[in-house]
C-alpha positions in Angstrom: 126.1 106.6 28.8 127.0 109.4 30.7 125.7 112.5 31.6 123.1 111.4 29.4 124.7 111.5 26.1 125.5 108.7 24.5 129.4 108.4 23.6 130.7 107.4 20.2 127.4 108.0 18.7 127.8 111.0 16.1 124.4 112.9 14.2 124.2 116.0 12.2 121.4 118.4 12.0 121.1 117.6 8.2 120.8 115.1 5.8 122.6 114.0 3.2 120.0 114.7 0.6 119.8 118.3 2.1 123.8 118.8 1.6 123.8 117.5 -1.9 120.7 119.8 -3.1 122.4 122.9 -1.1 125.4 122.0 -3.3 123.3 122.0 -6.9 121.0 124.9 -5.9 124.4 127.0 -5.2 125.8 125.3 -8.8 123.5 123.6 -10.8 126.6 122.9 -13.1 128.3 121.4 -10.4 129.8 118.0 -10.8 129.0 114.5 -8.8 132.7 114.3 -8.4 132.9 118.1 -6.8 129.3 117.4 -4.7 130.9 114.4 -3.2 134.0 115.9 -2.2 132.2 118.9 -0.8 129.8 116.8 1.0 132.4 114.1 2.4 130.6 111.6 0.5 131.4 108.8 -2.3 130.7 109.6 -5.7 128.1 106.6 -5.9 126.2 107.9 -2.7 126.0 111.3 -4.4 124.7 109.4 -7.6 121.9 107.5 -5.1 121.0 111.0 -3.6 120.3 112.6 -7.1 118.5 109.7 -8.4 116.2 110.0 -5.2 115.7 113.7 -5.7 115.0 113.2 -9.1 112.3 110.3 -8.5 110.5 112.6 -6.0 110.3 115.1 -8.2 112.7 117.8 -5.8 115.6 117.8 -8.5 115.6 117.5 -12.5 118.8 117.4 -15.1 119.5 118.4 -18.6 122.6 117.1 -20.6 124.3 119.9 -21.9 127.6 118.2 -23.8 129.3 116.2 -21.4 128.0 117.9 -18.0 124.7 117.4 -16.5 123.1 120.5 -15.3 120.5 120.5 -12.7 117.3 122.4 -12.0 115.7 122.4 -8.5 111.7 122.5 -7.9 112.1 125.1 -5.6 108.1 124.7 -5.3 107.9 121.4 -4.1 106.7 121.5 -0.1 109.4 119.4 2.2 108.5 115.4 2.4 107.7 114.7 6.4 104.8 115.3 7.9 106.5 116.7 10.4 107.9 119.3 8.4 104.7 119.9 6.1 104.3 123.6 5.1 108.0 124.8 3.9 108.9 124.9 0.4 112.3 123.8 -0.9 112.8 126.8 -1.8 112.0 128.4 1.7 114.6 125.3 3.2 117.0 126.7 0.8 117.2 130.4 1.5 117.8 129.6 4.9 120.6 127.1 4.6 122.1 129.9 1.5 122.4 132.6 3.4 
């Protein structure tokens, strides 16, 4: 280390999760294909993602012919602890604008 930082070690301020529901809240017809590319993830990591927002109740889908189109719980309060209070939808206005 030095200087304090530790070198070759990389971090982002948000989640994965948090950049794939950004992407459906801002297109909720938005493909796994177009999510992963805009999130610089694989198309089965995108696929993991939704299926965890979906079993935690943050993200729902509806088959509408051969696209899946997504509805988020805007409602639902963020999962930490540490973050109790926000909504999604009060995470989501802020990373929108």
């Amino acid at each position: 280390m030095e200087n304090g930082t530790a070198t070759g070690r990389q971090w982002t301020f948000l989640t994965n999760h948090a950049r794939v529901l950004v992407q459906i809240a801002r297109d909720p017809g938005i493909r796994v294909r177009d999510i992963a590319d805009l999130c610089l993830l694989t198309e089965r990591a995108v696929q993991r993602i939704i299926s965890d927002l979906e079993q935690a109740g943050y993200l729902s889908h509806e088959r509408r012919g051969r696209t899946n189109h997504y509805s988020v719980t805007a409602s639902k309060q963020l999962r930490h602890p540490a973050d109790a209070g926000p909504t999604v939808a009060e995470l989501l206005a802020t990373l929108l604008r």
